[in-house]
C-alpha positions as CSV (number, residue, x, y, z in Angstrom):
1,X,11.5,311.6,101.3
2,X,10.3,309.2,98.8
3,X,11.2,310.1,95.1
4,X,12.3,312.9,95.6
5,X,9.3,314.5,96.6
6,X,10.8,317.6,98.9
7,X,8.1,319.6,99.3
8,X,5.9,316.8,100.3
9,X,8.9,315.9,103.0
10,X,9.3,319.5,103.8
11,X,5.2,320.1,104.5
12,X,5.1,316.6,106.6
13,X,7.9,318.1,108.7
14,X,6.5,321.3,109.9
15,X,3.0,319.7,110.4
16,X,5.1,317.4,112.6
17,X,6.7,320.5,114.3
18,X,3.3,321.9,115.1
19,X,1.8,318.8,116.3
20,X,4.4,318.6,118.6
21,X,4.1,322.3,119.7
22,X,0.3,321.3,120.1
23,X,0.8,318.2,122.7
24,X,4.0,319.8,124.7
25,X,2.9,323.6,124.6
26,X,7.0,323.9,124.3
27,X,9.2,325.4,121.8
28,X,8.7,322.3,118.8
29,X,12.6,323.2,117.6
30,X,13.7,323.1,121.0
31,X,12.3,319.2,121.1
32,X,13.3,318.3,117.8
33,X,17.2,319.6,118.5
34,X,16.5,317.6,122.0
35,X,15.6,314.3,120.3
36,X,18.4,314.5,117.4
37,X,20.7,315.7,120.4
38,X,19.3,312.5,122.7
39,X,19.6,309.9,119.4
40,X,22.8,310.8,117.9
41,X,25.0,307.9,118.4
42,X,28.7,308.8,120.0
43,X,30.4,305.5,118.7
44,X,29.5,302.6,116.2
45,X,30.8,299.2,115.5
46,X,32.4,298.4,111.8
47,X,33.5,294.6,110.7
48,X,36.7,293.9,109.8
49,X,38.3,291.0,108.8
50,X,41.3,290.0,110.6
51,X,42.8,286.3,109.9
52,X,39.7,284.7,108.0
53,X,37.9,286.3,111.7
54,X,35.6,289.0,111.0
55,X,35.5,291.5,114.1
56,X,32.8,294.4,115.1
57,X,35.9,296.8,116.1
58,X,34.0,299.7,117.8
59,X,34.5,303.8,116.5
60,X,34.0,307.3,117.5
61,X,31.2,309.1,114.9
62,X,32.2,312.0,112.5
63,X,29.6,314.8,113.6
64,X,28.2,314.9,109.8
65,X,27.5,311.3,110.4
66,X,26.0,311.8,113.5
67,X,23.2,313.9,112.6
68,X,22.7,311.9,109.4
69,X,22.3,308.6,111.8
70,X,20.2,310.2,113.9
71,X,17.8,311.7,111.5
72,X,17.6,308.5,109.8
73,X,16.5,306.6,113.2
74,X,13.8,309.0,113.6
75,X,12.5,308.8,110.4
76,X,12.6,305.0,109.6
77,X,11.2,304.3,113.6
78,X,8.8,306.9,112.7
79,X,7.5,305.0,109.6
80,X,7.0,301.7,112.2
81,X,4.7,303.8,114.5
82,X,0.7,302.9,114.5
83,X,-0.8,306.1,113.9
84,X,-2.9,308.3,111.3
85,X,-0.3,310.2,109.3
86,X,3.2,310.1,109.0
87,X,3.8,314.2,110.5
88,X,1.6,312.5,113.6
89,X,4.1,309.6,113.8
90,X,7.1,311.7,113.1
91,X,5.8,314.4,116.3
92,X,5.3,310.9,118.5
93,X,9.1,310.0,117.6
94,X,10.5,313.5,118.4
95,X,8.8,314.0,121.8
96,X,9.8,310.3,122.6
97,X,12.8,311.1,121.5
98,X,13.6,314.2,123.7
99,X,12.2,312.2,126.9
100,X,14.8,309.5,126.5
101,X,12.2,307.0,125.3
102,X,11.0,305.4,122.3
103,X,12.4,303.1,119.3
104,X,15.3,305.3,118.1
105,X,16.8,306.5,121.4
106,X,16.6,302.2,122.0
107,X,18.4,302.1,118.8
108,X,21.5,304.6,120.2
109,X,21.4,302.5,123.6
110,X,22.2,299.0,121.5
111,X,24.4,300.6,119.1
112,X,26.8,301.8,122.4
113,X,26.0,298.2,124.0
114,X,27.9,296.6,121.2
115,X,30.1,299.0,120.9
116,X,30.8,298.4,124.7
117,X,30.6,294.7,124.5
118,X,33.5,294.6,121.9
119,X,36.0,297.5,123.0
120,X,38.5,294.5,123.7
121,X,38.8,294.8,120.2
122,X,39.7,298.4,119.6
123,X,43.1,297.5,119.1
124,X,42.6,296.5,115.3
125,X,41.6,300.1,114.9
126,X,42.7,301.4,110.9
């Protein structure tokens, strides 16, 4: 939503929600809970400073947050996508999404990589 135009959000959403019913001839809310489900990230890294040595100390994600992240992936990878209008990109994200494919779900699988890469440091959890 830009400048706070909802109802122009709101319209772009269900047209994405039927294009996707369109190409899959599946339930659309069944894919788009699939795809947030699929690209909701379990753990994150945050920096902290330690001795003048900043660390990425990996963390578990509050559910809110979770959904928020995710929805935020699939709209701003959405925006990146070559196509006509922005509910067809936003229906090419969500079934991408639900397959385990596609920009966002890449985005969950490097977010846990460096949250994998840098559990030694865990221990400076707050």
């Amino acid at each position: 939503m830009y400048s706070g135009k909802k109802s122009t959000a709101y319209k772009v959403f269900y047209e994405a929600l039927s294009i996707v019913e369109q190409r899959t001839n599946e339930n659309a809310l069944e894919i788009f809970k699939k795809a947030l489900a699929n690209v909701s990230p379990q753990v994150e890294v945050k920096s902290r400073r330690v001795g003048g040595a900043t660390f990425q100390i990996p963390q578990e994600v509050r559910p809110e947050r979770k959904t928020a992240v995710a929805i935020r992936w699939l709209i701003q990878f959405s925006r990146k996508r070559n196509e006509k209008s922005m509910s067809m990109k936003l229906a090419s994200e969500f079934v991408a999404a639900s397959k385990e494919e596609g920009a966002a779900y890449k985005k969950k699988e490097d977010t846990h990589r460096m949250a994998e890469a840098n559990k030694a440091f865990s221990h400076f959890r707050f």
